[in-house]
ROLUM-71314 format. One line per 4 residues: their letters; for each residue x, y, z of C-alpha. Coordinates in steps of 0.1 Angstrom, whole numbers, plus 5000, padded with zeros to 4 digits. Layout:
a) X,Y,Z ~ ... .
# end
This chain:
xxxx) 2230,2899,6402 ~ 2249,2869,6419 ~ 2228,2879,6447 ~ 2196,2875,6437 .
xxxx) 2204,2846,6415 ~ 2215,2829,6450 ~ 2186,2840,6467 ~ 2163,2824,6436 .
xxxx) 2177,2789,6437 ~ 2173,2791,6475 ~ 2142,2799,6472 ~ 2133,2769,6449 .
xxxx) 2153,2748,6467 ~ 2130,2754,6501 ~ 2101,2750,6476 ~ 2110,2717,6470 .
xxxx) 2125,2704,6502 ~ 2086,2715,6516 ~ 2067,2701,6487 ~ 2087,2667,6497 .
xxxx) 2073,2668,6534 ~ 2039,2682,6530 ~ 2027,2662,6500 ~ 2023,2630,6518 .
xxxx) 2001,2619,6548 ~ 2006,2605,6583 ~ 2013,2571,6566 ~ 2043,2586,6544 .
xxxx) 2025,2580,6514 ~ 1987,2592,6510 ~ 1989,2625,6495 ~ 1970,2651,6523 .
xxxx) 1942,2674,6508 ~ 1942,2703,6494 ~ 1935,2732,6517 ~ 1908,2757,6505 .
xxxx) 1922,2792,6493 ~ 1899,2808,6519 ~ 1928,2794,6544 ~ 1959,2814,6529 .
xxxx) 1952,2848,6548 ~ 1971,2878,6544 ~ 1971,2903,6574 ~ 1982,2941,6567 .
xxxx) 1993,2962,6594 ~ 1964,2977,6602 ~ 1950,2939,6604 ~ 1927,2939,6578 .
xxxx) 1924,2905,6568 ~ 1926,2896,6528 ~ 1926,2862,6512 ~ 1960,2854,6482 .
xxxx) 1945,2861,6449 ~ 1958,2839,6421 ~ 1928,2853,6399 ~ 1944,2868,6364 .
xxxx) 1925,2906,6361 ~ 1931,2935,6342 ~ 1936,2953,6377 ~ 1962,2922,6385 .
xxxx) 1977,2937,6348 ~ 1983,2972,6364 ~ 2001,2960,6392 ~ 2025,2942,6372 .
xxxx) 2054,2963,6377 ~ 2087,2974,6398 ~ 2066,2987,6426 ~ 2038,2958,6425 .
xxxx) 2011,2983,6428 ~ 1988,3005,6402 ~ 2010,3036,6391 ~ 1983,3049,6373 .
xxxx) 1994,3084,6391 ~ 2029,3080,6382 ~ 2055,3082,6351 ~ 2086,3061,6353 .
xxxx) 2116,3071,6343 ~ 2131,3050,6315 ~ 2149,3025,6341 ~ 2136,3000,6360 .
xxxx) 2145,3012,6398 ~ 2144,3046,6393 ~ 2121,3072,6403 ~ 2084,3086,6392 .
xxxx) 2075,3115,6383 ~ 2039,3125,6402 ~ 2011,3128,6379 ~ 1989,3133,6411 .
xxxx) 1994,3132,6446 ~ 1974,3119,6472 ~ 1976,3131,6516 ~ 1966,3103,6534 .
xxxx) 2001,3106,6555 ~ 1998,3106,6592 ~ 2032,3114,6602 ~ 2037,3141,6631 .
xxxx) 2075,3141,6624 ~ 2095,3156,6593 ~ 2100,3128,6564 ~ 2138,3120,6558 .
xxxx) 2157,3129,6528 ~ 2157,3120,6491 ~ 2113,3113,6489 ~ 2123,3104,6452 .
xxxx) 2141,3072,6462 ~ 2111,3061,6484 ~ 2086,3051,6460 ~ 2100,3016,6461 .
xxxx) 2113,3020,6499 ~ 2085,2995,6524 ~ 2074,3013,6553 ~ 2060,2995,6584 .
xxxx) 2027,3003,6572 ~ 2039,2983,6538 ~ 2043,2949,6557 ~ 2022,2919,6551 .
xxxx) 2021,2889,6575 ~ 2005,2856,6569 ~ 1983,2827,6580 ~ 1983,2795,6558 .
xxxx) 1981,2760,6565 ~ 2008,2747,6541 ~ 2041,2764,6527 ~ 2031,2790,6502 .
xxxx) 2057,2803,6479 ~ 2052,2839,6454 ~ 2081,2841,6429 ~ 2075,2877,6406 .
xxxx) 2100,2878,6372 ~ 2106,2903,6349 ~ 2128,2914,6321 ~ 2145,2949,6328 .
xxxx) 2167,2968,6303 ~ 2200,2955,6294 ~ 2221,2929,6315 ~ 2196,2925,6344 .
xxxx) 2163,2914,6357 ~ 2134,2920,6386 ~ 2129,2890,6411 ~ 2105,2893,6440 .
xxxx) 2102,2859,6460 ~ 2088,2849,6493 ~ 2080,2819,6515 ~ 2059,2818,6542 .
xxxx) 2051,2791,6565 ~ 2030,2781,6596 ~ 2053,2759,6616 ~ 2018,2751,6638 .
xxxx) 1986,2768,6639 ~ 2002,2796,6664 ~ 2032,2807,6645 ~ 2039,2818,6613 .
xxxx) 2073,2839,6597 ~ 2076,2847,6563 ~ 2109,2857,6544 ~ 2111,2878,6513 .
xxxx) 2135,2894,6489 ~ 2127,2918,6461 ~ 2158,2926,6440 ~ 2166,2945,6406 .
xxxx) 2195,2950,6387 ~ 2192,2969,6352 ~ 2222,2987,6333 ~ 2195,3008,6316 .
xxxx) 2201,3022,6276 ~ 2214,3052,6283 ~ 2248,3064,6298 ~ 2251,3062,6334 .
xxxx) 2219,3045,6344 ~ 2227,3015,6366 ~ 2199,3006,6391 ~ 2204,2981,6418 .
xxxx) 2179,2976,6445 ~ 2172,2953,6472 ~ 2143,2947,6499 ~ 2153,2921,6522 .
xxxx) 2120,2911,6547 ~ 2115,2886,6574 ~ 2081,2888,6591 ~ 2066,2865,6618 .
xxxx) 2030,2864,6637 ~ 2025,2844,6669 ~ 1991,2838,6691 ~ 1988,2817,6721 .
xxxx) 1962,2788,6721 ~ 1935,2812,6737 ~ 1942,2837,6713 ~ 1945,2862,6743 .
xxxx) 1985,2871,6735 ~ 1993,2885,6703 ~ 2025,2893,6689 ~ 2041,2902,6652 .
xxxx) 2074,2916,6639 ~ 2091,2922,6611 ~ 2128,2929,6600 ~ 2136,2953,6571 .
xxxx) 2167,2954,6553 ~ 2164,2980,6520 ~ 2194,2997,6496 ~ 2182,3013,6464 .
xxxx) 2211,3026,6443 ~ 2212,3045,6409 ~ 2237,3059,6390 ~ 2233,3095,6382 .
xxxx) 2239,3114,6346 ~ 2221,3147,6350 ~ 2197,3138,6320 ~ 2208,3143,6282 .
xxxx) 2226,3176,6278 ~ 2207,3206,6250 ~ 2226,3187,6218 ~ 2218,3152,6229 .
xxxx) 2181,3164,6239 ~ 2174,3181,6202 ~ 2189,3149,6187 ~ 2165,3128,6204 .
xxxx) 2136,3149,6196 ~ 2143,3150,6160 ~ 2143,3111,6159 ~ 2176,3113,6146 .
xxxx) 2180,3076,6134 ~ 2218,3073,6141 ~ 2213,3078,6176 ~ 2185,3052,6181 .
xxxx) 2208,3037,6204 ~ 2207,3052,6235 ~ 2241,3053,6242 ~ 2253,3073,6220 .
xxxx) 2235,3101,6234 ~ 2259,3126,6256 ~ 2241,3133,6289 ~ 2257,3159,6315 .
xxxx) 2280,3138,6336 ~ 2289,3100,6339 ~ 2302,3102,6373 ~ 2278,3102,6402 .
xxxx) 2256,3081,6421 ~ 2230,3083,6453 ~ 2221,3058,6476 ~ 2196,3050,6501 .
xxxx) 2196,3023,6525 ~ 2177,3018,6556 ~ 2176,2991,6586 ~ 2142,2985,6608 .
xxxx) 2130,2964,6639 ~ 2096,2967,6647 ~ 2073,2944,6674 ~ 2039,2950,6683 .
xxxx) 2022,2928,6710 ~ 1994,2931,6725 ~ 1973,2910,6755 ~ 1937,2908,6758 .
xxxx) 1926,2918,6797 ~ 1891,2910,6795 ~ 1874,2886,6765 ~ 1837,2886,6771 .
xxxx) 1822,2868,6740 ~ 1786,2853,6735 ~ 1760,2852,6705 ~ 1746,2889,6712 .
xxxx) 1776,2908,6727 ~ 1810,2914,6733 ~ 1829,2932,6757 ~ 1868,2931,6748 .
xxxx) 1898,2951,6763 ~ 1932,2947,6748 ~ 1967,2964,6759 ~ 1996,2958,6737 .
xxxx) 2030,2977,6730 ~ 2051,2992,6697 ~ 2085,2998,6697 ~ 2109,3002,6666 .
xxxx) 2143,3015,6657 ~ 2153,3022,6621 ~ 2186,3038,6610 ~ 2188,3049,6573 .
xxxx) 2211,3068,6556 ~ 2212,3088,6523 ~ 2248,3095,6505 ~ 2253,3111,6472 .
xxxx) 2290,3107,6456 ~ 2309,3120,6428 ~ 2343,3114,6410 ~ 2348,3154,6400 .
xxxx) 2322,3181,6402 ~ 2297,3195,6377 ~ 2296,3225,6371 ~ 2259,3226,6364 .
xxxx) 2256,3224,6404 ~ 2277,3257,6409 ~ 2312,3258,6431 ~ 2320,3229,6452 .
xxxx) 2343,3220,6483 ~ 2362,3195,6469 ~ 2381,3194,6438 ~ 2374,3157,6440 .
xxxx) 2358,3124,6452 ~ 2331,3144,6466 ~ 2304,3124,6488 ~ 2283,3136,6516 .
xxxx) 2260,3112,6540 ~ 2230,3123,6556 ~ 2218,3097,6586 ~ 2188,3097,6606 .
xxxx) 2182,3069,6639 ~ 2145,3069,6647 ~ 2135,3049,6678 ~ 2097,3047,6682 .
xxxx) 2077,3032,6713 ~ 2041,3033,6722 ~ 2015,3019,6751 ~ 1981,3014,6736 .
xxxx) 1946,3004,6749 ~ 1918,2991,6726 ~ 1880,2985,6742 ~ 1859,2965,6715 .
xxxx) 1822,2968,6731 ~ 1795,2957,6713 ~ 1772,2987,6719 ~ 1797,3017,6721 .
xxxx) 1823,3002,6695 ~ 1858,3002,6694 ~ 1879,3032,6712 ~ 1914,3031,6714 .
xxxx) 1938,3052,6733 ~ 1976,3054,6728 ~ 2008,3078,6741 ~ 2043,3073,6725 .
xxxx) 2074,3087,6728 ~ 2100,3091,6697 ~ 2139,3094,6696 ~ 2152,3111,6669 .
xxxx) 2186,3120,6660 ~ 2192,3131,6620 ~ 2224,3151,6603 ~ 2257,3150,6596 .
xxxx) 2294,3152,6611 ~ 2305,3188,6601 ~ 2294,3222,6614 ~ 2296,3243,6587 .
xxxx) 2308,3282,6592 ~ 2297,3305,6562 ~ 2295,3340,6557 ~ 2257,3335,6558 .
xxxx) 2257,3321,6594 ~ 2265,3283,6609 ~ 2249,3252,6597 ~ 2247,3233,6627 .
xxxx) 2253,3193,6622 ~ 2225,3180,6637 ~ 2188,3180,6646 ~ 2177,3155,6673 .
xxxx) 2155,3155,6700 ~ 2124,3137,6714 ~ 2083,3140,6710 ~ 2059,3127,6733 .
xxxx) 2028,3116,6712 ~ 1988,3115,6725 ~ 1961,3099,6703 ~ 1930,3082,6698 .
xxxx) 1905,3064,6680 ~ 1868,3054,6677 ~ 1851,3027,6650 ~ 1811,3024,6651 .
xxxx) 1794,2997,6627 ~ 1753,2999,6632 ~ 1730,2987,6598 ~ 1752,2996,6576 .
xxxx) 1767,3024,6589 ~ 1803,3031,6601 ~ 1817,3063,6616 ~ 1851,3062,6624 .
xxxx) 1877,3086,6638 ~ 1915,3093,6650 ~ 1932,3117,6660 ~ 1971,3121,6673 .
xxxx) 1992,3153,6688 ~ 2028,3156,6699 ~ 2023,3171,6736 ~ 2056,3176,6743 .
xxxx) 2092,3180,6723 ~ 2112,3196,6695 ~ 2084,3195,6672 ~ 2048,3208,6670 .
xxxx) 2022,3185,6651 ~ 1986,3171,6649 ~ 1964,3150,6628 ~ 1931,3145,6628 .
xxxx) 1904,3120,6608 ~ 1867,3117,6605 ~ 1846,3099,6581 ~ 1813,3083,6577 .
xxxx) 1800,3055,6557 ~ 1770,3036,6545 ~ 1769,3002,6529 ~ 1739,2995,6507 .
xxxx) 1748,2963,6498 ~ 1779,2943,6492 ~ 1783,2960,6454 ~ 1772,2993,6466 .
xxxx) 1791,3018,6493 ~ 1797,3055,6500 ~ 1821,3071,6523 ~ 1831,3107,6533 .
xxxx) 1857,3121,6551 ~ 1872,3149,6569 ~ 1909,3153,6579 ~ 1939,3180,6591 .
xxxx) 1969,3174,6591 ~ 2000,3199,6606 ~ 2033,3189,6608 ~ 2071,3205,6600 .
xxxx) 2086,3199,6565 ~ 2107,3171,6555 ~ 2143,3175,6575 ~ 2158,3184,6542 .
xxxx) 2137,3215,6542 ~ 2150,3225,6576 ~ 2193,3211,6573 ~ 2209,3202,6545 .
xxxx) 2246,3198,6537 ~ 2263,3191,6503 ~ 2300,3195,6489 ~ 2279,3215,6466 .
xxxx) 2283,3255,6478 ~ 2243,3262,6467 ~ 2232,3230,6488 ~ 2238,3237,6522 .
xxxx) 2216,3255,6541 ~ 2194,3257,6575 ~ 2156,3272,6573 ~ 2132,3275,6603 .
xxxx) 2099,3270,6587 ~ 2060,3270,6596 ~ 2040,3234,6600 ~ 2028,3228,6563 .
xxxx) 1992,3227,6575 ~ 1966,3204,6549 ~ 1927,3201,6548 ~ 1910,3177,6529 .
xxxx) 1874,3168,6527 ~ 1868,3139,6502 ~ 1839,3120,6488 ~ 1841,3083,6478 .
xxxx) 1816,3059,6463 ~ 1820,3024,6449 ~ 1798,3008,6427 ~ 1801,2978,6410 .
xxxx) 1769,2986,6388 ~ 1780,3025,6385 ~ 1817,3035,6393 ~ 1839,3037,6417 .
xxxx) 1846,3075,6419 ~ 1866,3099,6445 ~ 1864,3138,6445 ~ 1885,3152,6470 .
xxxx) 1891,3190,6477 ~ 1923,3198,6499 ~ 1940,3230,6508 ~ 1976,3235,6518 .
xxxx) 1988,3267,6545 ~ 2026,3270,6543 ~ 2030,3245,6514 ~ 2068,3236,6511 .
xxxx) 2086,3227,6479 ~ 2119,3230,6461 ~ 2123,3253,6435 ~ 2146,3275,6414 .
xxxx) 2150,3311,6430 ~ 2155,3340,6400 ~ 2197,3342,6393 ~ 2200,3309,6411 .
xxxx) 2209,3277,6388 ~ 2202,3249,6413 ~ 2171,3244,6435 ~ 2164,3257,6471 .
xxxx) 2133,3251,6498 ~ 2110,3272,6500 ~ 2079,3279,6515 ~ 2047,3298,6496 .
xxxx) 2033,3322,6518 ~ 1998,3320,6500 ~ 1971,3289,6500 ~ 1970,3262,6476 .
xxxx) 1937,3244,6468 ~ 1939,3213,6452 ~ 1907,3197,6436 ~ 1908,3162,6421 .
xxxx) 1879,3138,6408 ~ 1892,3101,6398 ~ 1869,3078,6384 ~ 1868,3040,6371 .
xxxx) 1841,3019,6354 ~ 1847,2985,6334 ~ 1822,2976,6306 ~ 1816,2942,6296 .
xxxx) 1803,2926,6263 ~ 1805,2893,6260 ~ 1841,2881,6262 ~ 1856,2917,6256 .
xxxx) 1854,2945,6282 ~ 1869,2981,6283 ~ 1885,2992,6315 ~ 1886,3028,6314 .
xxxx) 1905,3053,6345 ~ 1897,3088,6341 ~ 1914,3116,6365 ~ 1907,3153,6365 .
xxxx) 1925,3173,6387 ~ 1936,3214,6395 ~ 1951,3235,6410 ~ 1928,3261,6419 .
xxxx) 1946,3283,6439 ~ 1987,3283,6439 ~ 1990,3267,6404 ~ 2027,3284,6406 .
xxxx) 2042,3261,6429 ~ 2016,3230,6427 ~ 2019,3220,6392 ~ 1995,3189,6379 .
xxxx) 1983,3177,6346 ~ 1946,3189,6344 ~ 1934,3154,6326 ~ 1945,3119,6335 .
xxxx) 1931,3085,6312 ~ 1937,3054,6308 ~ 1920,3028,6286 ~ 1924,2992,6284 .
xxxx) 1906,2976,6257 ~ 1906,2936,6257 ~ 1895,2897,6252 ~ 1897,2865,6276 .
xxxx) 1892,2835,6274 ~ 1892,2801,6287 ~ 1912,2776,6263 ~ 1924,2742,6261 .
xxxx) 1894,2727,6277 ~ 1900,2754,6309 ~ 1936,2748,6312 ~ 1950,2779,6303 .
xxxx) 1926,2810,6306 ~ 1937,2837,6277 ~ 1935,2877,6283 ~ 1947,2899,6253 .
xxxx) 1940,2938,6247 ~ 1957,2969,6242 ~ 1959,2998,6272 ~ 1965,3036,6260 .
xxxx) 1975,3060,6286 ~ 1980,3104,6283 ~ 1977,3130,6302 ~ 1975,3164,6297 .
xxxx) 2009,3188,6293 ~ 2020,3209,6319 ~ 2047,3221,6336 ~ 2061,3190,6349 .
xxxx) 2083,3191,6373 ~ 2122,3187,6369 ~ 2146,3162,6394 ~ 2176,3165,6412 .
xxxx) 2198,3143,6415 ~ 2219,3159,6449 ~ 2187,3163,6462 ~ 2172,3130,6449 .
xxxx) 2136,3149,6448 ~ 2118,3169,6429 ~ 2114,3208,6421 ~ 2091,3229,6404 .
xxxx) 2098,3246,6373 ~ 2075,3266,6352 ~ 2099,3268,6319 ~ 2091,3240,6297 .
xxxx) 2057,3222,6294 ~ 2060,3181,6289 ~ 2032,3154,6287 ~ 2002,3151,6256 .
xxxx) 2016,3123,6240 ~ 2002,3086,6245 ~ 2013,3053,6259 ~ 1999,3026,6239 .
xxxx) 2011,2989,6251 ~ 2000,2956,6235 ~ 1994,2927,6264 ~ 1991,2893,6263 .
xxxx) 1993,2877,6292 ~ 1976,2845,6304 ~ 1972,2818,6340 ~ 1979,2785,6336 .
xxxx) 1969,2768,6369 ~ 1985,2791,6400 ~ 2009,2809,6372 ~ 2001,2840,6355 .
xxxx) 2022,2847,6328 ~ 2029,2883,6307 ~ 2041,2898,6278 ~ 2037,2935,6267 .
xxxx) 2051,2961,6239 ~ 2054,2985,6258 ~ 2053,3023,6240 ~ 2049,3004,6210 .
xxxx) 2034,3041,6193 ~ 2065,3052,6195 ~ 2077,3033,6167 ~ 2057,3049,6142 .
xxxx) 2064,3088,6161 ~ 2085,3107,6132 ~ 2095,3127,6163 ~ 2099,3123,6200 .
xxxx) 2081,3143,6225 ~ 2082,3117,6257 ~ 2098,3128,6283 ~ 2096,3117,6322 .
xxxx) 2110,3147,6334 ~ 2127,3179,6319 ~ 2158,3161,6303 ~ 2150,3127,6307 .
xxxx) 2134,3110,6280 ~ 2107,3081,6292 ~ 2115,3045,6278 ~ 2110,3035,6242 .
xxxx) 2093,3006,6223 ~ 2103,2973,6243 ~ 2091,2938,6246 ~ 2091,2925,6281 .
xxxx) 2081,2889,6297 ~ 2075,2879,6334 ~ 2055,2860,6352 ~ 2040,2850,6389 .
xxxx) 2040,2817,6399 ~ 2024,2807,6430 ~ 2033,2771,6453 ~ 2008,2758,6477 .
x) 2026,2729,6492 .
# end
């Protein structure tokens, strides 16, 4: 907390130190003009340009969370910092390496694809607040600045601290980023990097044990605090931390620019090195988890060093389009400090090695049209893997677009598939498994008169997943043997009436084939019924509604805390209940402020039915306040 109180006043402190020397003018004391919005650019990874959005929209509403993005396919546990449950699941990753460990701690972990750099003409400041649950609070800040028209760095810090109302449920995260973006006068040298400094740490109970569980469902009013509920240990805790570098730079050989054509070659360079580290630690052992090593203090740290570089060539041509060409070779080095000598066989310590990478791409823009393309294959290393993209697109208009798309994808499992080591007996083990290979062919359309819909069909060969074996009491990895086939249609339309408009989200989704192992609620929806308005002669603009969420039950699937991930279980079915919250939330100048009741159903519920997982109940009826506030200096 001391931390990110610090790291608030410094922030307000810069804010104020640059308002004082960019407010006046050459003369010291004619105030400088106001730079159009259009100026404050914000560049994504991929370098799509976007513009800062100040706008208060029921869209800006769903993103007004822990993560900062829509989690409309997602169901929070009841602490702030904690993981989500997946209500659907998307495969637009590109990897050709295995994922690291503990996938449930990454929701809120940035990858490089994650990072944002800027161009703005004066200081531009972003504080994010809101209330978590009990002694703690959310803060996101940045600053950016453009120390000339060539250079720009931005530093950021997202940090959350909330002891949570049950047992046992401390959450503490941070996300430390510094990012800066440099061109020479001619614009013909390019360079941007960023530094990445992340820990997310929770506190670990197990869930509420049987008694505690039947207690909460029957609404039993003596335990309407929390934390009087037992849950099935108070003694544990996992962590995740990781450290990046990354640079990209690139130079532009040839710039041949005029009215009708271009003819552009650029080569440029990416290198990165991240070390991260996953740890899991408790004071005795459970017995729920089976025998263990240790008697006591029982901790075991998985680590994984990943250095990345890459040569790249991009021809923008004005009649073929844009083809790029890239080969990269990756350093990787993940596991532990033991060897471990079981009846079963040896669990080696480690898994590293190298991959040499191949890949292209190809973007086409002609009347509307856009076909587009990329492709990437390890040619050589410890590890087999390809990826491959194709879509096609048409443009009617500016409020009218379709788009469809091809892709496979093969690549080996996550590393805790293949090694895994635990003081825990049952969680050690070593697997040699197939590529998970996915197809997906999906449709989009996006219509501002219409909908904007997707229907996507994918199939999974050698799906992997953690589940339960028969006799066993803690999960395992394993790999089905038979195809999964996944279809999902998600689609969103606002309607409008005078100053009241209903936004509604509507997602159906099945498994068509493999429903065993690939669990999903069949039926997604979310409506958001509500008023704004402009009061106070404009000076404050007013938006007031209600948004009801529920999806479907099903056999949702259960969490792990060793393991910090997710496992299939087909013994309990969870979900069909709503999630009705009461907003108010409204911008005065560059601030938007909000205040929700969050659950505020459950109040009225003469039972209890919502759970976020099997044996962790989601978050009841709370207020909560926050607010973004926005400088332009």
């Amino acid at each position: 907390m001391n931390k990110t109180l610090l790291f608030f006043f410094f922030f307000c402190t810069t804010a104020v130190v640059f308002s004082q020397n960019y407010s006046r003018g050459s003369s010291g004391n004619v105030p400088k003009t106001k730079a159009p919005i259009e100026l404050y650019q914000i560049v994504s990874a991929d370098r799509d340009t976007t513009v800062v959005d100040t706008s208060l929209t029921i869209a800006k509403d769903y993103k007004f969370n822990y993560l900062r993005r829509d989690d409309f396919e997602l169901m929070p546990f009841v602490n702030v910092g904690q993981t989500y449950n997946s209500l659907g699941y998307s495969f637009d990753k590109s990897n050709l390496k295995p994922l690291f460990v503990a996938q449930s701690h990454h929701f809120n972990y940035m990858e490089i694809e994650d990072m944002q750099y800027f161009r703005v003409p004066t200081p531009l400041t972003e504080l994010y607040f809101r209330t978590a649950f009990e002694q703690g609070q959310q803060l996101d800040a940045f600053l950016t600045v453009n120390t000339s028209e060539q250079f720009n760095f931005s530093i950021a810090y997202k940090g959350v601290r909330s002891l949570g109302n049950y047992q046992q449920m401390l959450t503490s995260t941070g996300n430390f980023r510094f990012t800066t973006n440099y061109h020479t006068k001619n614009k013909r040298y390019k360079v941007r990097a960023h530094v990445a400094a992340q820990d997310i740490l929770n506190q670990e109970n197990g869930g509420l044990n049987a008694n505690s569980i039947a207690l909460f469902e029957a609404a039993d009013p003596e335990f309407e605090d929390r934390g009087r509920l037992d849950v099935n240990f108070e003694n544990a805790e996992n962590k995740l931390e990781g450290l990046r570098f990354y640079a990209d730079h690139e130079y532009e050989i040839i710039s041949q620019r005029d009215s009708t054509s271009y003819n552009v070659l650029n080569i440029g360079n990416r290198i990165s090195y991240e070390d991260k580290f996953f740890e899991y630690r408790q004071n005795a052992p459970f017995s729920g988890f089976g025998e263990s090593y240790e008697s006591s203090d029982l901790l075991k740290k998985t680590k994984l060093e990943d250095f990345n570089v890459e040569g790249y060539a991009r021809l923008e041509n004005s009649i073929l389009g844009e083809i790029g060409a890239f080969i990269g070779y990756t350093d990787y080095n993940y596991g532990y400090n033991t060897v471990l000598e079981l009846a079963e066989g040896r669990i080696t310590n480690r898994l590293k090695g190298n991959i040499v990478q191949f890949g292209a791409s190809y973007k086409k823009q002609y009347r509307g049209f856009e076909l587009s393309g990329n492709g990437k294959i390890n040619i050589a290393g410890d590890f087999d893997g390809n990826y491959l993209n194709a879509a096609a697109s048409f443009s009617f208009n500016e409020e009218n677009k379709v788009r469809a798309s091809a892709t496979i994808h093969s690549v080996a499992p996550n590393f805790n598939f293949l090694l895994y080591q635990s003081d825990y007996v049952n969680y050690n083990w070593q697997n040699s498994f197939e590529n998970v290979k996915t197809q997906e062919l999906k449709f989009e359309m996006k219509s501002k008169k219409l909908l904007d819909a997707t229907v996507s069909y994918t199939g999974i060969d050698d799906y992997t997943y953690f589940a339960v074996k028969a006799n066993d009491s803690t999960p395992t990895p394993q790999q089905f043997d038979e195809r999964v086939d996944y279809l999902k249609v998600k689609a969103e339309r606002e309607f409008r009436y005078g100053r009241f408009a209903l936004m509604n989200t509507v997602m159906f989704q099945q498994a068509v084939s493999g429903e065993e192992v690939f669990n999903v609620p069949e039926i997604v929806i979310r409506h958001s019924l509500y008023y704004e308005d402009e009061w106070f002669k404009k000076a404050l603009f007013l938006q007031t509604g209600i948004t009801v969420k529920y999806f479907t039950e099903y056999n949702m699937n259960a969490y792990d805390p060793v393991l910090a991930e997710f496992y299939v279980q087909n013994n309990e079915k969870l979900g069909a209940f709503p999630l009705v919250d009461l907003f108010f939330n409204a911008k005065i100048k560059q601030t938007r402020i909000y205040f929700k009741y969050e659950h505020i159903n459950q109040l009225f519920n003469s039972s209890n039915s919502h759970f976020s997982a099997p044996g962790y109940p989601y978050r009841d009826a709370v207020i909560r306040f926050g607010l973004v506030w926005n400088f332009f200096l």
